[in-house]
C-alpha positions as CSV (number, residue, x, y, z in Angstrom):
1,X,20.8,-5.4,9.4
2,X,18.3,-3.1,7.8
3,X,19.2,0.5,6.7
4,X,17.1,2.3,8.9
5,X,18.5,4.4,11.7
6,X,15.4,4.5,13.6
7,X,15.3,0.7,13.2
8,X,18.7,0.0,14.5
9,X,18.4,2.1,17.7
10,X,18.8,-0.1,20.2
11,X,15.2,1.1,22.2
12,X,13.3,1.4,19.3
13,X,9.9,-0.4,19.9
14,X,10.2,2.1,22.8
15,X,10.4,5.2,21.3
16,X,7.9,3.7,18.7
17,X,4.7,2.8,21.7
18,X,5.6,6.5,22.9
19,X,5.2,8.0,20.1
20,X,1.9,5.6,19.0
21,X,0.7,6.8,22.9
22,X,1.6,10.6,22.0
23,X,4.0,10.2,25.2
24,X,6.7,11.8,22.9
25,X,6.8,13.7,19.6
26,X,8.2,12.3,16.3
27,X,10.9,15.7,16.5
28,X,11.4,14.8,20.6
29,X,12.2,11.0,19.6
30,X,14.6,12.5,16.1
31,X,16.9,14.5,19.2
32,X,16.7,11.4,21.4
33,X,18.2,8.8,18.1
34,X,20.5,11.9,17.1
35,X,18.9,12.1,13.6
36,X,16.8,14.1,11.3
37,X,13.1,14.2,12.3
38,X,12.4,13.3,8.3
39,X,14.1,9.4,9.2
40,X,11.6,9.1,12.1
41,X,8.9,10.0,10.0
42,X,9.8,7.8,7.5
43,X,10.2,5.2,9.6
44,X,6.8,5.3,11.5
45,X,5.0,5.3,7.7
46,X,7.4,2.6,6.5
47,X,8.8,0.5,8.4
48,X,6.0,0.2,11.1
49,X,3.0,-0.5,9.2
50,X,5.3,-3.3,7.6
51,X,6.7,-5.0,10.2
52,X,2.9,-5.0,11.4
53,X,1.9,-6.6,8.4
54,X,4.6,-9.2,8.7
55,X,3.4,-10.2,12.0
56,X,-0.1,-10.5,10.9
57,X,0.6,-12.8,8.6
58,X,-0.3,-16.2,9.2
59,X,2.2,-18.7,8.9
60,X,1.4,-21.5,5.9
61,X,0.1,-24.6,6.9
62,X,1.0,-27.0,4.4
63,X,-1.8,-29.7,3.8
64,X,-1.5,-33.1,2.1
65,X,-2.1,-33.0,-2.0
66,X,-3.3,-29.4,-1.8
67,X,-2.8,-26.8,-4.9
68,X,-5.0,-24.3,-4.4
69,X,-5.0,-23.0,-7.9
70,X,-6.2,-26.2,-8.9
71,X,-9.2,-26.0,-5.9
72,X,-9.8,-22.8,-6.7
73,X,-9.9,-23.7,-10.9
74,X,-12.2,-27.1,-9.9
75,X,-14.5,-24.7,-7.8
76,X,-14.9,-22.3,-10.5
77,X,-15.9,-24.9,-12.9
78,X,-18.4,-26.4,-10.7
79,X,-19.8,-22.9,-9.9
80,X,-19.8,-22.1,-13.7
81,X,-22.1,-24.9,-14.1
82,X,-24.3,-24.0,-11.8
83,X,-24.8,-20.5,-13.3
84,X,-25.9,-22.2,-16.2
85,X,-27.7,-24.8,-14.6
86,X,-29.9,-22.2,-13.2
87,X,-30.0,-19.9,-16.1
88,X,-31.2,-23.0,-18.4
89,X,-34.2,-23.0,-15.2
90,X,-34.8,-19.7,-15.8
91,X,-33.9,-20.1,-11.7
92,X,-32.6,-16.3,-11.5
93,X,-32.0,-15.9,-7.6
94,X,-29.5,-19.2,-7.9
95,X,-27.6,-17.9,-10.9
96,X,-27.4,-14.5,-9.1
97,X,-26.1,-16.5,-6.2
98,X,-23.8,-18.3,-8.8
99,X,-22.4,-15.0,-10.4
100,X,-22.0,-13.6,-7.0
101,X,-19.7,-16.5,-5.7
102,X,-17.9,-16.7,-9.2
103,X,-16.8,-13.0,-8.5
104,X,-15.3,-13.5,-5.5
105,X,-13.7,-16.8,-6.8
106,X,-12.2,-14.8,-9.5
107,X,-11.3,-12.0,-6.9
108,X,-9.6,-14.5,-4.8
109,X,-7.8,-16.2,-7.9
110,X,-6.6,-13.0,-9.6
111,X,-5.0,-12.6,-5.9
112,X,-3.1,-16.3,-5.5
113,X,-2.0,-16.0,-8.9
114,X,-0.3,-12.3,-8.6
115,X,-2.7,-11.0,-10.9
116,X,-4.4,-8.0,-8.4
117,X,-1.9,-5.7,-6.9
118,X,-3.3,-5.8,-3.3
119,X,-0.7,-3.4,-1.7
120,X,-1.2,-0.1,-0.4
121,X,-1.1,2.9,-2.5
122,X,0.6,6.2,-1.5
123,X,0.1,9.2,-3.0
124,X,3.9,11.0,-2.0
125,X,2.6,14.5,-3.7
126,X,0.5,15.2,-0.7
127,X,3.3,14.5,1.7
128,X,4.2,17.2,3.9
129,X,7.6,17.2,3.5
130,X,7.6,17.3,-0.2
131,X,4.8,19.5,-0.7
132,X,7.7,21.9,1.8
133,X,10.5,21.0,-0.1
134,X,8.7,22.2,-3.5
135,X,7.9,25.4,-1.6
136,X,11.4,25.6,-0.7
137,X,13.0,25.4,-4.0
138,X,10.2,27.8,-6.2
139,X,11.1,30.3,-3.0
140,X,14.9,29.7,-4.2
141,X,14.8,30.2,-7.5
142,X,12.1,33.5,-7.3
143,X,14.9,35.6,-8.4
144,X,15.4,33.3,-11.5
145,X,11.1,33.9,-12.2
146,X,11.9,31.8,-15.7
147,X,13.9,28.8,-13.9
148,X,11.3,29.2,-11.2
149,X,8.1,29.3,-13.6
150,X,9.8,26.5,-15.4
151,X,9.9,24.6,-12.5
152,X,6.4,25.3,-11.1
153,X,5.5,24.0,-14.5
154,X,7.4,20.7,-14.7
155,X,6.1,19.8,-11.3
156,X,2.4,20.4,-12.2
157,X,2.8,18.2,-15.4
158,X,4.7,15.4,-13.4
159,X,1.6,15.7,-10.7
160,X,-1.1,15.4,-13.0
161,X,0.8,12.8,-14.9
162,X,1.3,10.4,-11.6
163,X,-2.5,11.2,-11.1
164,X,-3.6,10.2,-14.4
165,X,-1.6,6.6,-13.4
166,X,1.0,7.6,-16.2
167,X,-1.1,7.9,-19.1
């Protein structure tokens, strides 16, 4: 059973098409569970949009003597050879043709083999609640103004660092 209070409520998908259909409020929906409005939140930006994705995905069909790395490696080759084929013409509309499928081979390819990270991206510094919670604790500590500049300071550097992808 997952970890998710919102998930193991016993109406959940119910609370979830009201709140989707703005019958209810994410807080009104917290009192109704008996938790915290954060784990509804949380829920409807994690747990939804993955179970969603789950049930879009099509189940495998399984076919005879199929690899598809190898089809997708045999295609390449072939399409490589027509690039150059119609380079050696001087045939420059087919080898654009040929470049443009090869990209989108190599596209799909870098994607079978685990090579493209396809998944969403979330940028949690712009989330409400933390952006709160950091106003929150620098409004703690303003009687320590050192602690509190020292802080403000380590959470800029961490913020520019996650921006710059950690380089």
């Amino acid at each position: 059973m997952t970890q998710c209070t919102f998930c193991n409520y016993r109406d959940a998908g119910i609370l979830e098409q009201q709140i989707a259909t703005k019958q209810i409020t994410q807080p009104q929906a917290a009192d109704i569970i008996g938790c915290n409005k954060s784990t509804v939140s949380r829920h409807m930006s994690n747990c939804v949009p993955r179970r969603i994705r789950e049930s879009m995905k099509p189940e495998p069909v399984e076919v005879a003597d199929l690899n598809v790395v190898n089809a997708l490696t045999t295609s390449h080759q072939t399409t490589l050879d027509i690039l150059q084929d119609s380079l050696s013409d001087r045939d420059r509309k087919h080898a654009l043709l040929a470049l443009q499928t090869e990209i989108r081979q190599l596209d799909l390819m870098a994607k079978v083999t685990g090579q493209v990270n396809t998944a969403p991206q979330m940028n949690f510094m712009v989330n409400p609640e933390l952006v709160r919670l950091k106003q929150v604790i620098i409004e703690t500590l303003r009687p320590y103004p050192k602690a509190r500049l020292a802080l403000s300071d380590a959470l800029d550097a961490d913020a520019k660092e996650s921006n710059d992808g950690g380089q």
